[in-house]
C-alpha positions as MATLAB code, in Angstrom:
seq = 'XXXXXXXXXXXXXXXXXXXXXXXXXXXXXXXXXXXXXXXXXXXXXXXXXXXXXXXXXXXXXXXXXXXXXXXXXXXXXXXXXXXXXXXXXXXXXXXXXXXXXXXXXXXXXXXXXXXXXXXXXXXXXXXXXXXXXXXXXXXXXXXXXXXXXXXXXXXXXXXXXXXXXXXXXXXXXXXXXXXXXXXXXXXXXXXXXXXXXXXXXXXXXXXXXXXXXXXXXXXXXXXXXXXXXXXXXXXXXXXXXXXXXXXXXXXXXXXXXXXXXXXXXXXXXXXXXXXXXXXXXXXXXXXXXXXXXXXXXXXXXXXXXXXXXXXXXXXXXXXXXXXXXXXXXXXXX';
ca = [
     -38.308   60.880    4.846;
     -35.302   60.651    2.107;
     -34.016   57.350    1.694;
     -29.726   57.497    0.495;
     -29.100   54.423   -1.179;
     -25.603   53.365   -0.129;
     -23.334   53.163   -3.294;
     -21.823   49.480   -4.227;
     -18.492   50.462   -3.604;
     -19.237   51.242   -0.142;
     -21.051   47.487    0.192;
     -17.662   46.211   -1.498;
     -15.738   48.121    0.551;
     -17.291   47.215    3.456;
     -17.099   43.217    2.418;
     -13.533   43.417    1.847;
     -12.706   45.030    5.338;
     -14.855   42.510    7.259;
     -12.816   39.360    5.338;
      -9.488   40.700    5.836;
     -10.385   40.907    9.426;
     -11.371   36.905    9.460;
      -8.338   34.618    9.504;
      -7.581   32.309    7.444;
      -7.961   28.360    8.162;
      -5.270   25.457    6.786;
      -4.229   22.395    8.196;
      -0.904   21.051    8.930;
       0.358   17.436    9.731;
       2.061   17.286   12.876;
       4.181   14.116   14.540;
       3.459   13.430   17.790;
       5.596   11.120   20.026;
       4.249    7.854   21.711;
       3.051    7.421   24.695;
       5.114    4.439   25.633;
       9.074    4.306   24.775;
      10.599    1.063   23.790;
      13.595    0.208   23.518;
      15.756    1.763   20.915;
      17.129   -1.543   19.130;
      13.767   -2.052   18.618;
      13.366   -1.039   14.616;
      12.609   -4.067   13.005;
       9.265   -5.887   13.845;
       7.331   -8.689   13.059;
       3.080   -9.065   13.751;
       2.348  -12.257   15.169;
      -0.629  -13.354   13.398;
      -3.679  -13.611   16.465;
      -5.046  -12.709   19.016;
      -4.611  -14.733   22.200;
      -5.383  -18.125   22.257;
      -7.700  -18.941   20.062;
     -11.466  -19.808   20.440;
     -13.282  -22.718   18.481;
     -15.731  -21.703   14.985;
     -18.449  -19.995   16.286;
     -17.465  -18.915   19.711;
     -16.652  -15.303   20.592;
     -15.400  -14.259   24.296;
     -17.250  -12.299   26.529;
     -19.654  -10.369   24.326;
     -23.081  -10.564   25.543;
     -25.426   -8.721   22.886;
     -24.567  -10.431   20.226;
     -25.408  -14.135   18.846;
     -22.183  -15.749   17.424;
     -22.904  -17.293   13.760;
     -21.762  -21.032   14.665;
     -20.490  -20.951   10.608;
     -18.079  -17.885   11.736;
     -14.541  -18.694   12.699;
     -13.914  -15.404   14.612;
     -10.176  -15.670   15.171;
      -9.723  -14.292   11.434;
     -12.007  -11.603   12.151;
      -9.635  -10.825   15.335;
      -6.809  -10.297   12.967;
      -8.233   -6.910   12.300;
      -6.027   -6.097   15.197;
      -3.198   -6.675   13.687;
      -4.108   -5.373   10.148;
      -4.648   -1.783   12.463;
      -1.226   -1.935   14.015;
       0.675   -2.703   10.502;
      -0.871    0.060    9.140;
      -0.573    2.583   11.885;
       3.070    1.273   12.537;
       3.729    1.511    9.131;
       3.225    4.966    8.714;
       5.455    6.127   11.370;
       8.995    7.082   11.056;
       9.590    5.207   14.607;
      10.049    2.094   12.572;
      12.271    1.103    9.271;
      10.290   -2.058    8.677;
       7.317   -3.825   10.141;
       6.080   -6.964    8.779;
       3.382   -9.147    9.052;
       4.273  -13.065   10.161;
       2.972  -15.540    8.276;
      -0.879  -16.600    9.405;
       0.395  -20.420    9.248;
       2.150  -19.297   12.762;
      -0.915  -18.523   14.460;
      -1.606  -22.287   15.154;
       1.136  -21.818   17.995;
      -0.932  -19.817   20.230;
      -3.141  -22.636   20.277;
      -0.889  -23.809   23.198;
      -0.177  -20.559   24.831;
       3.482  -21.326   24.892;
       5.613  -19.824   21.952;
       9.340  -20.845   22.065;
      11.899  -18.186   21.359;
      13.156  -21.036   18.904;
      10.502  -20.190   16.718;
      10.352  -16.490   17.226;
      14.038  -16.422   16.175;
      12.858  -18.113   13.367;
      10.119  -15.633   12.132;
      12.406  -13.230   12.434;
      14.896  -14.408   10.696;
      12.581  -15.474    7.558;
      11.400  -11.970    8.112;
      14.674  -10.096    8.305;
      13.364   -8.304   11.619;
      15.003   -7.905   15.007;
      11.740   -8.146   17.360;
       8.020   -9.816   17.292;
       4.725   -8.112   18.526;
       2.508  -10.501   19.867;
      -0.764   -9.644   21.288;
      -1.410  -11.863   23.925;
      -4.843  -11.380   25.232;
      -7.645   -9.924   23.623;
     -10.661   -9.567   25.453;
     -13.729   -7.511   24.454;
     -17.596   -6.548   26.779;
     -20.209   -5.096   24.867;
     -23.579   -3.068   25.405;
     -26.316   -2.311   23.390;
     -29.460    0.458   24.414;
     -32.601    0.193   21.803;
     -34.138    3.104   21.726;
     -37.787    3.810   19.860;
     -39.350    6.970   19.397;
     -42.214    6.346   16.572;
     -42.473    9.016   14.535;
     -38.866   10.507   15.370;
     -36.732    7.987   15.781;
     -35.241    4.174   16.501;
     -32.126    1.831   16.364;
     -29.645    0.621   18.401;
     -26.597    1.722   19.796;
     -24.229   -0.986   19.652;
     -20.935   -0.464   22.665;
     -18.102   -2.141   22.183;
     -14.689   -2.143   24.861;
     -11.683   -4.098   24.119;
      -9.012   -5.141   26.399;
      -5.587   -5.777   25.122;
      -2.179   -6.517   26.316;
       0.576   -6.889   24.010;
       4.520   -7.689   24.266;
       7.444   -6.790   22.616;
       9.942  -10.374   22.350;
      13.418   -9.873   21.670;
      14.497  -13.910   20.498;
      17.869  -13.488   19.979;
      18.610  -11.587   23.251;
      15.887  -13.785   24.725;
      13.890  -10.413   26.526;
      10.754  -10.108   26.972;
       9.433   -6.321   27.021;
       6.925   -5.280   29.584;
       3.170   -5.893   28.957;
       1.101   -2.851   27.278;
      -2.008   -2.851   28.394;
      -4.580   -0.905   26.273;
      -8.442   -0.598   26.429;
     -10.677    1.651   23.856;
     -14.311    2.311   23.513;
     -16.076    1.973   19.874;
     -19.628    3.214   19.545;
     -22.172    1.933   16.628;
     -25.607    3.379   15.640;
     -27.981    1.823   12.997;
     -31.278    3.133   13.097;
     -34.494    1.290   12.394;
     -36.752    3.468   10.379;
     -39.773    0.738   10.725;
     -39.655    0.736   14.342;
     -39.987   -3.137   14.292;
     -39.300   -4.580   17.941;
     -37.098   -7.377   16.421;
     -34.640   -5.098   14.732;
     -31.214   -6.349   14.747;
     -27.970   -5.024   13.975;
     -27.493   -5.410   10.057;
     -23.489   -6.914    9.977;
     -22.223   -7.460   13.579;
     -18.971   -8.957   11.862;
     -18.428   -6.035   10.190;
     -18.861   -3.882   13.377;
     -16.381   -6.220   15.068;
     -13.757   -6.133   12.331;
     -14.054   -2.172   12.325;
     -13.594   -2.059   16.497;
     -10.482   -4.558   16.264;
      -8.695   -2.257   13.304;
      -9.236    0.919   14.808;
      -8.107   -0.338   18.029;
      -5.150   -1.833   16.879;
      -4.098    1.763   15.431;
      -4.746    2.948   18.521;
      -2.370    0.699   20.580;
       0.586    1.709   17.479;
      -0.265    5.269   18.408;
       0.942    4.543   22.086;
       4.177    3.138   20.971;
       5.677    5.413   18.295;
       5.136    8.815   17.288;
       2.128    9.103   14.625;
       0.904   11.862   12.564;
      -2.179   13.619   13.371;
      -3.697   14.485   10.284;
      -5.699   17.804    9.906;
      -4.469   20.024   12.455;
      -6.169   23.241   12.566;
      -3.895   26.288   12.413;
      -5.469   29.953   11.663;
      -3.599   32.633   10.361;
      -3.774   36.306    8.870;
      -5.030   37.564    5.190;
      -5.422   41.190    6.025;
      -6.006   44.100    6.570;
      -3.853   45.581    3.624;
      -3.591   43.909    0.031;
       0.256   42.743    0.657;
      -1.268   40.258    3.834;
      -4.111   39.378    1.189;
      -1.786   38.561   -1.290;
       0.347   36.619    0.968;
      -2.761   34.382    1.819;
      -3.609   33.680   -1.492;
       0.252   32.305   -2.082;
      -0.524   29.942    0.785;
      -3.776   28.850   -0.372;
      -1.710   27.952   -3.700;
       1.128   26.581   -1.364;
       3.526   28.604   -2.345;
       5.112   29.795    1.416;
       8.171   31.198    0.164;
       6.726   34.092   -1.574;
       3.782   34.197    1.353;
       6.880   34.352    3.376;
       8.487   36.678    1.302;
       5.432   39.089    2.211;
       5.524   38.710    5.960;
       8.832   39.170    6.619;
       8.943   42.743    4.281;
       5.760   43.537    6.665;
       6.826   42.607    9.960;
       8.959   45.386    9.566;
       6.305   47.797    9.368;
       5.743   50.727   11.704;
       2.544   49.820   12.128;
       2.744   47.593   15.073;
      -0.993   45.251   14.399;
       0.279   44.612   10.781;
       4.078   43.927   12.238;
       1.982   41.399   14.658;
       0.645   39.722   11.962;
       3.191   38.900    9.429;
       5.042   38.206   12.875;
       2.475   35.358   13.791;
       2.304   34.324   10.248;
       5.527   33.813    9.916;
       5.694   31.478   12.981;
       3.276   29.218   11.369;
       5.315   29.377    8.231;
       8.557   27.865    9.835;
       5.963   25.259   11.876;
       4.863   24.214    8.907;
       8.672   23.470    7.735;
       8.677   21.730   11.401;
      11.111   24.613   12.295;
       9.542   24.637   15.935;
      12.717   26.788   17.347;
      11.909   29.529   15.033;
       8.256   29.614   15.273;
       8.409   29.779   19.126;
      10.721   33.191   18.494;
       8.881   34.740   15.471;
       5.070   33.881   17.926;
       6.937   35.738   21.144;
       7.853   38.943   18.879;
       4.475   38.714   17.537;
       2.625   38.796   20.745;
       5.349   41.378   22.242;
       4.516   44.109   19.644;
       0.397   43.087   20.120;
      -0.861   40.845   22.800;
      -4.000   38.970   21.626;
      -5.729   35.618   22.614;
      -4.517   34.266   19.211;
      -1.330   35.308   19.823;
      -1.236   33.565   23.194;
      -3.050   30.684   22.355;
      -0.688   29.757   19.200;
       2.530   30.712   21.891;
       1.311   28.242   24.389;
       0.461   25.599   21.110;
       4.194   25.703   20.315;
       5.793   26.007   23.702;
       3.758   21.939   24.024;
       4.918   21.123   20.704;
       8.646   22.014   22.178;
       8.166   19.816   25.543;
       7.463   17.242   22.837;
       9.953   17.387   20.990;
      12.731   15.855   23.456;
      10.842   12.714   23.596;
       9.852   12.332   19.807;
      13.705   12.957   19.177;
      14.374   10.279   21.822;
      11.690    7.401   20.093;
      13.013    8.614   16.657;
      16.909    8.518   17.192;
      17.150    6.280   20.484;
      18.489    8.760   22.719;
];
């Protein structure tokens, strides 16, 4: 029997038509709207520093898998909280300034009564038109050893917080509606001795971690956030001109990808009009254009129905029903 070796311009060949047939992968950051809507006079804020009324050095509420370090005031590790919210709150165009009260107020909560004398006057120092104040912060807690010699051990360490916060309005005197907010954190530390008496290594750290990331949690339900890193897929082939256009986006350079895809679209071949039609629509998302990437995605998928096609159609149409609302938190409508 004759063996034909297959030339290396066929292998090439071959390579080149099975990548141009993969899509491409970028991501894109994309503002979502809040959960909850506040009110729109509501641009100005300042954290009150705390978390509830405050427990004595040493003493820690309702966790019972841990042993509190009596040398540990654990109201300043609570504060993570609020070092979560400023950041999260920050970052989102929902707000033109958020500030962080001084920590000399939080000896106020010791009473559980905060005048809006006082909160007028934080504000004021501040330059802000509102206060945050989360008033109860309560947190239950799990914790399943396992052990496995010779595969594996540790702990897994649950942790559930419980929060309700307020808006305060001191100089119109209003008091927002409670926002009520519970999240789950999970920890792992594994034991590689196997020792029966293995503890978790830095429960204060653990702690501080839960209280941050739920506090940019809670921001998350009250003003639109980015989401970081969203997947989007798109077209580099087949044909050099859809190759070329992917590596312009790869550089970042989407006018002259765009360029590309719009001479394309126009092509009598109706799978390459299709894709420069679908790319396109993910060029104008990316320039938040969402009106025009819903119409370029709909000629797309009428000259060549796919699942990408209808997938990315039904991605924009709920980035559209969005859109009312985020337009509503961003411009008080």
């Amino acid at each position: 029997m004759r063996i034909h070796p297959t030339p290396a311009c066929c292998i090439a060949g071959t390579i080149i038509f099975f990548i141009s047939c993969l899509p491409g992968r970028i991501t894109l950051n994309v503002l979502e709207p809040g959960r909850i809507t506040i009110p729109a006079e509501i641009t100005k804020v300042s954290l009150f520093p705390g978390a509830g009324i405050p427990d004595p050095p040493g003493r820690i509420d309702s966790l019972d898998n841990i042993e509190p370090d009596p040398g540990v005031n654990y109201n300043r590790i609570k504060r993570a909280y609020m070092e979560g919210i400023y950041d999260a709150m920050s970052a989102s165009p929902r707000f033109l300034k958020v500030v962080p009260a001084d920590t000399t107020y939080e000896i106020l909560l010791e009473s559980g009564h905060v005048s809006w004398n006082e909160l007028s006057r934080i504000c004021r120092r501040d330059s802000t038109n509102a206060v945050l104040i989360l008033k109860k912060a309560v947190s239950r807690d799990s914790m399943v050893r396992y052990n496995y010699p010779g595969l594996a051990c540790g702990i897994v360490y649950r942790l559930v917080n419980h929060t309700k916060w307020a808006f305060y309005q001191p100089f119109q005197e209003i008091v927002n509606p409670d926002i009520i907010f519970s999240d789950t954190s999970v920890f792992e530390e594994e034991d590689p001795d196997c020792s029966p008496h293995f503890q978790l290594s830095d429960i204060n750290g653990i702690l501080s971690e839960a209280y941050y990331v739920s506090g940019t949690k809670v921001a998350e339900e009250i003003g639109p956030f980015w989401k970081n890193n969203t997947g989007r897929i798109f077209f580099t082939g087949p044909g050099a001109r859809l190759r070329q256009a992917s590596l312009f986006v790869y550089d970042n350079k989407w006018f002259e990808a765009a360029e590309i895809w719009n001479d394309v679209a126009e092509s009598r071949n109706r799978k390459l009009a299709s894709r420069a039609s679908f790319n396109l629509a993910l060029a104008w998302e990316q320039d938040d254009d969402l009106e025009q990437a819903s119409l370029w995605i709909a000629h797309a998928d009428s000259l060549l129905s796919t699942g990408r096609t209808l997938t990315y159609k039904k991605i924009l149409e709920t980035r559209l029903k969005k859109k009312e609302l985020l337009d509503q938190q961003l411009n008080g409508f």
